[in-house]
C-alpha positions as CSV (number, residue, x, y, z in Angstrom):
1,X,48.3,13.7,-2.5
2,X,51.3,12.4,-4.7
3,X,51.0,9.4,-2.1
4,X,47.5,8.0,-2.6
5,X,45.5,6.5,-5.4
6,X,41.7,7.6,-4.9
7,X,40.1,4.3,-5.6
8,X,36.1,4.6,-4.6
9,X,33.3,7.4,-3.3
10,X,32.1,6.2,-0.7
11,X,29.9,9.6,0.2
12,X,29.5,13.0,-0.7
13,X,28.0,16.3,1.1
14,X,28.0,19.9,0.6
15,X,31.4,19.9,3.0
16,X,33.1,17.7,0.5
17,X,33.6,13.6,0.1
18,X,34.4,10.7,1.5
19,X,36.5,7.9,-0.5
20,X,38.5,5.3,-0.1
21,X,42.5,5.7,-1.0
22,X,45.4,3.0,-1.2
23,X,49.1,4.1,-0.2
24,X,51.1,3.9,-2.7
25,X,53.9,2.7,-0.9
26,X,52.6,0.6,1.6
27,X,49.8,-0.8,-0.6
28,X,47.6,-0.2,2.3
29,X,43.6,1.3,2.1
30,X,42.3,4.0,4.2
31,X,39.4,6.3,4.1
32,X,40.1,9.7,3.3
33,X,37.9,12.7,4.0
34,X,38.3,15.8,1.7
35,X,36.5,19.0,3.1
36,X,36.1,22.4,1.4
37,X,38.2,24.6,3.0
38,X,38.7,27.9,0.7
39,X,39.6,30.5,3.5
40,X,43.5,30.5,4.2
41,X,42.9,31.1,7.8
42,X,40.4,28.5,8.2
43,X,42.2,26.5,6.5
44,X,45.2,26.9,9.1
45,X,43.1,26.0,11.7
46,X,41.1,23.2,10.2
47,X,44.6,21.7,9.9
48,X,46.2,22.3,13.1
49,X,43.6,20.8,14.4
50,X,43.6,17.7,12.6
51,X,47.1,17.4,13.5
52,X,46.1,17.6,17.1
53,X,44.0,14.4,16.4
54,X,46.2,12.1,15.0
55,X,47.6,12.3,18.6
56,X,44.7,10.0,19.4
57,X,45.7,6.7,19.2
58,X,43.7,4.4,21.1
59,X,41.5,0.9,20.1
60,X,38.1,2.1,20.1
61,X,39.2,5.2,18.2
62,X,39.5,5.0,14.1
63,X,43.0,6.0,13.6
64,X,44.7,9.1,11.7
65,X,46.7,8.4,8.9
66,X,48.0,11.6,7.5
67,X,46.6,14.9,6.8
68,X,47.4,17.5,4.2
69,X,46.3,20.3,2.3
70,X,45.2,19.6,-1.2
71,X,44.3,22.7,-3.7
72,X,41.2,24.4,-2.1
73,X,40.5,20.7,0.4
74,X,41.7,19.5,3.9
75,X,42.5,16.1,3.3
76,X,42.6,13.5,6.7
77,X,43.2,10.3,5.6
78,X,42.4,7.7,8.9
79,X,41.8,3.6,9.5
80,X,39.3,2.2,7.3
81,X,36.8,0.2,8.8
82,X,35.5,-2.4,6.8
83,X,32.5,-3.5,8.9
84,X,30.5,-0.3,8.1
85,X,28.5,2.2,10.8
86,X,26.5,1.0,13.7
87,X,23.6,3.1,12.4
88,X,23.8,0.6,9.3
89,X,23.8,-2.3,11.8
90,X,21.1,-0.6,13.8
91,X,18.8,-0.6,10.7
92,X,19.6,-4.2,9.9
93,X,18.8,-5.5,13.2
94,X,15.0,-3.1,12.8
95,X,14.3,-5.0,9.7
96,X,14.9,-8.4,11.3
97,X,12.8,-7.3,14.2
98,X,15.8,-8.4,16.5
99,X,17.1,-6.4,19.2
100,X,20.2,-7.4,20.4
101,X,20.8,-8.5,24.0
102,X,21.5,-6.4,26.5
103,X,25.1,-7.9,27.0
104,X,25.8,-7.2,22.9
105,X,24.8,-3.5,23.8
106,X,26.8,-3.3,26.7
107,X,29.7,-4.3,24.9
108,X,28.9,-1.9,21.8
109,X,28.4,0.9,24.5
110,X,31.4,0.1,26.8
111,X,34.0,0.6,23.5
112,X,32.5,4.1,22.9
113,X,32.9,4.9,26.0
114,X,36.6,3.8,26.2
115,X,37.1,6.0,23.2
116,X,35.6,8.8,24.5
117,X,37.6,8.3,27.7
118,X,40.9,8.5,25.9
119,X,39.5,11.7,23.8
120,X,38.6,13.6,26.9
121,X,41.7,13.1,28.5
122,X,43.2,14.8,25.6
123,X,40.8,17.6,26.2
124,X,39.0,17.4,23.2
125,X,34.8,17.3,22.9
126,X,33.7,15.1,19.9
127,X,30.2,17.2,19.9
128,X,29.1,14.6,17.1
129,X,28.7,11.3,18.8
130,X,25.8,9.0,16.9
131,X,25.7,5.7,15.4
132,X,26.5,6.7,12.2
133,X,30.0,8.0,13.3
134,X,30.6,4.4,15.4
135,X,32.5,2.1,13.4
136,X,32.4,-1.6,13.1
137,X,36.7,-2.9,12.2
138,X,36.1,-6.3,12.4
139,X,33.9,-9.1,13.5
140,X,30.3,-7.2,11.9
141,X,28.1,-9.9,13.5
142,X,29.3,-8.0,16.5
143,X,30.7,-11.8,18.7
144,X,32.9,-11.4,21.8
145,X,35.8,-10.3,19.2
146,X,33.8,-7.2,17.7
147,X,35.7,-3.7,17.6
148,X,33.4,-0.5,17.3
149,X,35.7,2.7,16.6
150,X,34.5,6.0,17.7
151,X,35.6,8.5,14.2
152,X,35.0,11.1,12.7
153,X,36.1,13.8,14.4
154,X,35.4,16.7,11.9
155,X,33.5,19.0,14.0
156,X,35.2,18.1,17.1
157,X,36.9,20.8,19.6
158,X,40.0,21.2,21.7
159,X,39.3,22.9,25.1
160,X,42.3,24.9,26.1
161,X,42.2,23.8,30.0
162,X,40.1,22.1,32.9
163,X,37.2,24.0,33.0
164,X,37.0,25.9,29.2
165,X,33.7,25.6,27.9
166,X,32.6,25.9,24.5
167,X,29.8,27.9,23.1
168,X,29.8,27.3,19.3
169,X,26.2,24.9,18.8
170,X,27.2,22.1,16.1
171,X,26.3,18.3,16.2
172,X,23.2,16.1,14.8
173,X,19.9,17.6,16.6
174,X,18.4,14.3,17.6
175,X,21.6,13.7,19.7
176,X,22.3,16.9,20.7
177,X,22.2,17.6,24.4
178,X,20.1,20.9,25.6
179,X,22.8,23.1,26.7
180,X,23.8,22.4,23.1
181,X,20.2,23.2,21.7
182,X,19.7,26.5,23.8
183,X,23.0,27.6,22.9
184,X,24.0,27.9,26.5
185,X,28.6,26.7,26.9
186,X,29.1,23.2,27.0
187,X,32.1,20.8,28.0
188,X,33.0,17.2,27.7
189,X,28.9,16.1,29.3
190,X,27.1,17.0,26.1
191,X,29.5,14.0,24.8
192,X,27.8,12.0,28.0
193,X,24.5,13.5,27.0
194,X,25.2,11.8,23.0
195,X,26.2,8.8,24.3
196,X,23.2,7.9,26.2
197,X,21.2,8.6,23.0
198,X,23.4,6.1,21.4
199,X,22.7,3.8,23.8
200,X,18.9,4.0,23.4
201,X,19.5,3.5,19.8
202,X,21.3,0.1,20.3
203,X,19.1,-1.4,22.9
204,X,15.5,0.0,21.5
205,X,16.6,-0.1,17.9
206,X,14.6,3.6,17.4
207,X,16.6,6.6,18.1
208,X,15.9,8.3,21.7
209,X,14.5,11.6,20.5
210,X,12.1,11.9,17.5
211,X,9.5,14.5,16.0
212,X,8.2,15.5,12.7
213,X,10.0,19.3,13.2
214,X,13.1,20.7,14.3
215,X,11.3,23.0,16.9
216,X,9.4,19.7,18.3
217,X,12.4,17.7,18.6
218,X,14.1,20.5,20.6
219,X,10.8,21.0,23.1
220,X,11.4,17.2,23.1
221,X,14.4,17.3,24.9
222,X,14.1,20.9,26.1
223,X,11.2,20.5,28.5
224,X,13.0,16.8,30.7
225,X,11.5,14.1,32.2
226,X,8.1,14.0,31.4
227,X,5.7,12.3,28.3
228,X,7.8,11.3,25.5
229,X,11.0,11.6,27.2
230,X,13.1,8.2,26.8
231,X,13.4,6.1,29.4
232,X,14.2,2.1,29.8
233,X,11.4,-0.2,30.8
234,X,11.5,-3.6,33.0
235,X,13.0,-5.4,30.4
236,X,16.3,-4.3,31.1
237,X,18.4,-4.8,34.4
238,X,18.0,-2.2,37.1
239,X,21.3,-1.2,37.3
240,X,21.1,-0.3,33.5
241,X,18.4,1.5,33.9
242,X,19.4,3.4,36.7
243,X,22.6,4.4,34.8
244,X,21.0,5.2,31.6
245,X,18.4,8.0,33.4
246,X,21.7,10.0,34.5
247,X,23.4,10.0,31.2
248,X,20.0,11.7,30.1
249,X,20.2,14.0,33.3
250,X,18.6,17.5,31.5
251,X,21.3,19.1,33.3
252,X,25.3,18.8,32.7
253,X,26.3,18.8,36.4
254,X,24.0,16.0,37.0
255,X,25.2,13.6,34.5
256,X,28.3,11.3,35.5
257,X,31.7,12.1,34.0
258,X,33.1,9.7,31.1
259,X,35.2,8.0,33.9
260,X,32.4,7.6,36.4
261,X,30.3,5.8,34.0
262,X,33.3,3.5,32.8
263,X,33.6,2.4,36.6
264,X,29.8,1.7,37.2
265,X,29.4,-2.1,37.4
266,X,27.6,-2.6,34.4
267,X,30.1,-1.4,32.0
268,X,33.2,-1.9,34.2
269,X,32.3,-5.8,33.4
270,X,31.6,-4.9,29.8
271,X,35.0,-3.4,29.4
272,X,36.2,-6.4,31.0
273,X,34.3,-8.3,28.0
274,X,36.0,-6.1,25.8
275,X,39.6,-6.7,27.1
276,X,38.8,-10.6,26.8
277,X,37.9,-9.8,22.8
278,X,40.6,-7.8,21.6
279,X,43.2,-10.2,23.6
280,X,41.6,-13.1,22.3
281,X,42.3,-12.7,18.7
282,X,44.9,-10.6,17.0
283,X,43.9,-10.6,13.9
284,X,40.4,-9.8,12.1
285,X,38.1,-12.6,11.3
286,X,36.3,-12.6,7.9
287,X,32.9,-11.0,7.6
């Protein structure tokens, strides 16, 4: 800890808080988490595998700085992204009444995917993909040059080999995919299942499953197609449309794979978008 100031709170929860921290040495900011950890073992574990993560280094993904133990905290200090959450933006863009063009989703959409490519191939399941853990790093008025980081990967799990599924239900209910709500083994398609709800968010500016009560919201998504289930209406292209039912598919097998939805045509020419931004400029613009 001897390395970092604490300069601000940015958040706080029962798990612990979020602040922002400046190296000493480098002179650098980053955000650092600090969770309660107060079991030795768990403590152990909650470490080794934030080490694991800092082996994800990738563009759409916030980076790892360092991680330590600090008295009775696990302390991950990452990239801090100045440009906020897209849940933020999301609300922003409600209370203008302006939903953003299908193309500015895309591209939004097409990044989190790219993360979540390069975090599946390292055989890890985020299990808590929303808006609020969707970072903006520069260009917030989300132009051709706009970077959204996929972070926060607190709750996240390591599957030991092709074919390990996980059982342990965590994640934010209203993006939680039904395996995950019956408490049935999961793999890397719940992620899918999260990112189609994120999706829905961007382009409909309302979150794809809502009810007043926990029970509701899980018949919601428990019971499939049907009345109340999300779907896209003429507004948007076909082929959008057509993707976005599979990534809602109610079961796993039926959804497409990270890499099968990066190579659909609609978000292979997002990505290409994407590629265009982050070679067009090197540095960030200011807000």
């Amino acid at each position: 800890m001897e390395a970092y100031v604490e300069l601000q709170t940015i958040g706080r929860g029962s798990q612990g808080t979020v602040c922002t921290v400046r190296h000493v040495a480098e002179g650098a900011i980053y955000l650092m988490k600090r969770i309660h950890v107060v079991e030795h073992q768990a403590r152990r574990a909650a470490l080794r595998e934030a080490q694991y993560l800092q082996l994800l280094q990738h563009t759409a993904v916030v980076a790892y700085r360092d991680c330590f133990i600090h008295e009775d905290s696990l302390c991950i200090v990452m990239e801090y992204c100045a440009g906020g959450d897209l849940e933020q933006w999301v609300a922003r863009k409600r209370k203008e009444r302006k939903k953003p063009s299908e193309t500015t989703a895309l591209r939004i959409f097409a990044q989190a995917c790219m993360a979540l490519e390069h975090v599946h191939a390292h055989r890890v399941v985020h299990r808590d993909v929303k808006t609020s853990n969707l970072f903006v790093a520069r260009a917030a008025d989300m132009s051709a040059s706009s970077v959204v980081k996929l972070g926060d990967f607190g709750i996240s799990r390591v599957l030991g080999a092709t074919g390990d599924l996980a059982a342990t239900a965590v994640g934010t209910p209203c993006y939680m995919a039904p395996e995950l709500l019956d408490e049935r083994p999961y793999d890397y398609k719940a992620d899918v299942w999260s990112a189609g709800c994120v999706l829905f968010e961007l382009l409909n500016l309302k979150r794809a499953f809502e009810a007043r009560s926990m029970p509701a919201l899980v018949r919601l998504v428990m019971r499939g197609r049907g009345i109340g289930f999300p779907v896209l209406d003429g507004a948007f292209s076909t082929d959008l449309r057509r993707l976005f039912a599979t990534l809602l598919s109610p079961k796993p097998r039926d959804r497409p794979d990270i890499v099968e939805i990066l190579q659909a045509p609609v978000v292979a020419a997002a990505c290409d978008r994407v590629r265009d931004g982050y070679a067009g400029e090197a540095s960030p613009p200011p807000d």
